[in-house]
C-alpha positions, 0 to 999 in steps of 0.5 A: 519476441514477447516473453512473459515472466510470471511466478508466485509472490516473494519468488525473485521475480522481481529481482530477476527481472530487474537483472534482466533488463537493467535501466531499459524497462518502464513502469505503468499500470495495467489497462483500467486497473491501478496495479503496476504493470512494468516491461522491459528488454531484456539485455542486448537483445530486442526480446520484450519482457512482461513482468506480470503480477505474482500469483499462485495459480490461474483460477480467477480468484484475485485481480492479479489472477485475472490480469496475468491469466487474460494477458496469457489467453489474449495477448500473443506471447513467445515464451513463458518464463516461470519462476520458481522458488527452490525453497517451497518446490510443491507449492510453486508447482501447482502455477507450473502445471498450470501454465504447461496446459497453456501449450506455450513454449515455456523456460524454468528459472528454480530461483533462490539455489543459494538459500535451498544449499543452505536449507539442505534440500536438494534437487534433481534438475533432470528428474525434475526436467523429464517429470514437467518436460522442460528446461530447467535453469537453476539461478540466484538472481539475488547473487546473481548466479547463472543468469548469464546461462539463463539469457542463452538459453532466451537468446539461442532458443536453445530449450524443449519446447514442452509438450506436457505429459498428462498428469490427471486419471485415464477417466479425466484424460480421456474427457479432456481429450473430447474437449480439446476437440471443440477448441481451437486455441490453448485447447487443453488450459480451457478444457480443464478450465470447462471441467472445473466449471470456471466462470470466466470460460462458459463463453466457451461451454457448448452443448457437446462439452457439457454432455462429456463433463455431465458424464464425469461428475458420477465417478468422483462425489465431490466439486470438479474443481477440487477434483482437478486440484487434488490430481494435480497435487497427486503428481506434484507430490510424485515429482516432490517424491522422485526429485526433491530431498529434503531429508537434511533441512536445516534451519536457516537465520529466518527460521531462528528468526521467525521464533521471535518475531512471530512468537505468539507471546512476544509478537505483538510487544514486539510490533509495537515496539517496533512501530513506537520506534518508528515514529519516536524517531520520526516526530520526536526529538531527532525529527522535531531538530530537523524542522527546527533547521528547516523552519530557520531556513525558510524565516531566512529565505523570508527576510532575503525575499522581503528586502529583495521585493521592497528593493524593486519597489513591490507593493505591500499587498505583493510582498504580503502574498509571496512572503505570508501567503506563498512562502508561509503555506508551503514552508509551513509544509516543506519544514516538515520534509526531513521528518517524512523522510525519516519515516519513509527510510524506516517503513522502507527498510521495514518492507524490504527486510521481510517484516511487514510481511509478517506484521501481515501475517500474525495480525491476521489472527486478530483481524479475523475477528473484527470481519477483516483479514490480513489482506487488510493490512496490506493498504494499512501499510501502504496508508502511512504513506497516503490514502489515496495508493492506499484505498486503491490497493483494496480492490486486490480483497476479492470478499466485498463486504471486507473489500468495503470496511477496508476501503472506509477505515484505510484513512484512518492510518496516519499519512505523510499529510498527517504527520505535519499536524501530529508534529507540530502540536505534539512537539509543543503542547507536550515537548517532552513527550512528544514522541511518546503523543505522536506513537500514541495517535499511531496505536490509537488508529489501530484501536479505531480500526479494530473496534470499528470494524467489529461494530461494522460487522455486526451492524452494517455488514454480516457474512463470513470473513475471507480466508489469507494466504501469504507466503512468508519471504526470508529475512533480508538486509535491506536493499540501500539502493531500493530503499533510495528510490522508494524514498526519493519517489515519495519524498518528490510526490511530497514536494510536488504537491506542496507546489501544487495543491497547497500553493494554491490553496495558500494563495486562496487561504491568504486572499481570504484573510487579506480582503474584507466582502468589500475588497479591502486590503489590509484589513483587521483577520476578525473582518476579513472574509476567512473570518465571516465564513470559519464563523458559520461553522464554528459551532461545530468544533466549539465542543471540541475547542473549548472556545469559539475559533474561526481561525481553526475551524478554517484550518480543519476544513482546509484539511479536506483538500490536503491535510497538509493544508491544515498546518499551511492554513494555521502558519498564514493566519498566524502571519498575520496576529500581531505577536512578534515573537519567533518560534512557534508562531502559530500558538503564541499568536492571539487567534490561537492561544486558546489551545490548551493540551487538552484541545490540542490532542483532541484537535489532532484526533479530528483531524487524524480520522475525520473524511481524507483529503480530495484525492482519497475521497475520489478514490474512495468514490471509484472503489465503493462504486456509487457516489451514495457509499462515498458519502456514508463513508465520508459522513461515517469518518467524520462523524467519528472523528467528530465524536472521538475529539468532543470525548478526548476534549471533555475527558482532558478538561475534566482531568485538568479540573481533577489535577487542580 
């Protein structure tokens, strides 16, 4: 038995179907798409359940629309299991009523009971039963009421097998009836779906069909589709009417809540305070110790490596390979860990709790005046963890135009690859502030975001902005045990390419400074081989620099295949200066001395929002659609970038004159 589970976004549907199947379930994506697609059995039972992508109706207006209405037309399911939110009965109905005209055996969950007593709304169940005719079970799957009720009724088959009471005018039935004639599967769904004209049924359109809908349209002077929607709605309200009552509404914790947060003065000062917080904690002193102790840690794993090989009779070229190549590049990556970890934990318990979704909510007003809209921030969030998920999830914007904007400023975030970078030249150029530095480059991203999207806007791309419709979810304490699992699976990935990616790229990196053009090991960095090729491009970050470095301009364009690479590359070659000093290395070693607070912030800058790592520009590549797009977007960041750091540089060295 194949049983869809379906509902609107921040309904408990997840929550519910986690308690339904426990530990046997499986994640994956859905065929061609990188939405996440995850399947289950339910308890002590070999009944399969789907849990398909919340949404608000079965009008093909969203990716996730098109998915969960494909999978209901086309693959075979038993039993439809709708959830619906007590709280917000009329707009969780409208996906109900479309989902009875699918003629599929279907089971009602009014989720979150708990929460609508406390609201004081109550609800008829057998009004609300006899109006949509079907079994109606009303849980908590948060407290875990009923759901025990709720498998009994799965497993003994025991509820109505609806058969859906009409709800439209005599006129629209009687043309639905006519239609239903000339189909031979979900008859009524597609029926309805012919009247409103829906693209994605014209297959099905025949020359009997639009001879009934053409003698339709004289009766109502209006859109079929809004004709459909406003029927619908009339007979939600009846039920709302006849089996809802919320006459004694209270308000709830969230209510009292959302009068702060969402404040239209205290709002914004309120986000930024938040996010200043979240990455002060992350990247200012608390995160600077741990990577102080982990650095400590890997020095010492780099002494016991160094007498280990020397015992065993290694040769220098070896120990130099796995103690300044391979430990000195992922090291480099992985003392940075507890700081990632930190910000993970603090973004994690941010989504749980509701907040993101409000952050989403009320900067939606100020998107919609650069040509973005709230959906907009939806991969900004997911960016600060990395760009590549982050770009992905902008397909999810049906508007193109804004679809392509999000896709081209998503990189700008800073990500956990990123953050490496920020850490170590804040934590010592301005180690009193560096928290304060660190914050800053997070805001200054936004700024960026902002002001580039107005002037693509108005330059590259014209047209109206899409419209944002989200539901807003009830403050939560944060789920410890989601937060551990979405932190660990985060932290892993991290780990994982540091082992990958920046292994190799450490390895390439330290072959590169170790062998001049003639294969000559040992030689001086000025004439090895890293040296003659960061020599070819340093010109370009001279304006930025202040000085001629081949050693940064190879960091920087390491930072193309992982912007980890950049602090893996700098860590290498600062292996090799003849400094011996411990500490930061890397800036008190000769190739890199050069840095002044100035350049330093600026090199940061370049880096934060010059072409994403290779990942992200292949995901950018399958989103935009052409390799031509890839590149303006590639070009377009980096020449941003480019032109944001030689400013930040000047305008620094001109102050530092000023000042002296």
């Amino acid at each position: 038995m194949r049983i869809a589970l379906i509902g609107n976004q921040n309904s408990g549907k997840t929550t519910l179907f986690n308690l339904l199947t426990g530990s046997n379930q499986k994640v994956g994506n859905w065929p061609g798409v990188t939405i996440e697609r995850k399947v289950g059995f339910i308890r002590s039972t070999d009944f399969e359940l789907v849990d398909l992508p919340g949404i608000y109706s079965l009008s093909p207006y969203t990716l996730e629309e098109t998915i969960s209405r494909n999978f209901l037309l086309n693959d075979h399911v038993d039993l439809i299991l709708n959830v619906i939110d007590s709280t917000s009965i009329e707009r969780s109905l409208y996906l109900t009523t479309q989902l009875l005209e699918l003629g599929i055996p279907m089971l009602i969950a009014l989720n979150m009971s708990d929460i609508a007593d406390k609201r004081g709304i109550k609800i008829d169940l057998r009004t609300l039963e006899e109006k949509l005719d079907t079994t109606i079970v009303s849980i908590s799957a948060l407290k875990k009421t009923n759901i025990f009720n709720l498998i009994q009724y799965i497993k003994m088959g025991d509820y109505r097998k609806n058969r859906y009471i009409h709800i439209y005018d005599h006129i629209l039935e009687d043309a639905i009836s006519k239609i239903e004639e000339t189909l031979s599967r979900h008859q009524r769904f597609m029926a309805v779906k012919l009247i409103e004209e829906d693209p994605l049924v014209e297959a099905y359109q025949t020359d009997e069909t639009k001879k009934i809908i053409s003698t339709l349209k004289p009766n109502y002077k209006r859109d079929m589709e809004q004709v459909i929607a406003d029927e619908r709605y009339r007979y939600i309200e009846l039920i709302r009417d006849e089996a809802v009552d919320q006459k004694r509404l209270n308000k709830t914790w969230t209510d009292k809540l959302d009068d702060i947060f969402l404040n239209r003065f205290l709002a914004i000062p309120i986000f930024m305070m938040v996010m200043f917080s979240v990455y002060y904690l992350a990247a200012g002193p608390i995160g600077s110790l741990t990577v102080d102790l982990v650095a400590d840690l890997i020095d010492s794993l780099g002494g016991r490596l160094d007498i280990f090989l020397s015992a065993i009779g290694a040769s220098d070229w070896s120990k130099s390979l796995v103690i300044d190549g391979m430990l000195a590049g992922v090291g480099a990556i992985l003392s940075f860990l507890p700081q990632l970890i930190i910000l993970f934990v603090l973004i994690s318990i941010l989504e749980t709790t509701g907040y993101m979704a409000r952050i989403a909510f009320f900067l939606d007003r100020i998107f919609q005046k650069v040509g973005l809209s709230g959906k907009s921030l939806i991969p900004f969030i997911i960016g600060s963890g990395c760009s590549v998920p982050a770009i992905m999830s902008a397909r999810t914007i049906n508007d193109e135009t804004e679809k392509k904007m999000t896709i081209m400023l998503t990189p700008f975030i800073p990500c956990s690859a990123k953050l490496p970078i920020i850490t170590l030249f804040a934590g010592y150029f301005f180690e009193d502030y560096s928290g304060f530095i660190s914050a800053s480059l997070y805001f200054l991203a936004i700024i960026v975001i902002l002001t580039s999207a107005y002037l693509m806007k108005k330059v590259l791309f014209r047209g109206k902005t899409s419209s944002f419709i989200l539901e807003l979810p009830e403050y939560k304490v944060p789920s410890f045990r989601y937060v551990f699992y979405d932190v660990t699976s985060k932290a892993w990935s991290f780990i994982q390419r540091a082992g990958s990616i920046i292994l190799l790229a450490s390895i390439v990196i330290w072959f590169l400074i170790s062998f001049s053009w003639n294969m000559t090991y040992g030689v001086d960095p000025e004439d090895s081989i890293l040296a003659f090729l960061g020599n070819l491009l340093a010109w370009i970050f001279y304006p930025m620099l202040g000085t001629w470095s081949w050693a940064a301009t190879v960091s920087a364009i390491q930072g193309l295949v992982a912007k980890e690479q950049v602090v893996a590359s700098m860590a290498i070659i600062a292996g090799y200066s003849e400094t011996t000093e411990e500490g930061l290395l890397i800036f008190r070693s000769g190739v890199f001395s050069f840095f002044t607070a100035a350049s330093a912030y600026a090199f940061m800058v370049f880096n934060l929002f010059s072409a994403p790592c290779f990942g992200a520009i292949g995901a950018m590549r399958e989103e935009l659609g052409t390799t031509k797009r890839m590149w303006k977007a590639v070009f377009f960041q980096t020449g941003l970038a480019w032109i944001l750091a030689v400013f930040i540089f000047q305008l620094g060295r001109l102050i530092e004159v000023i000042l002296t």
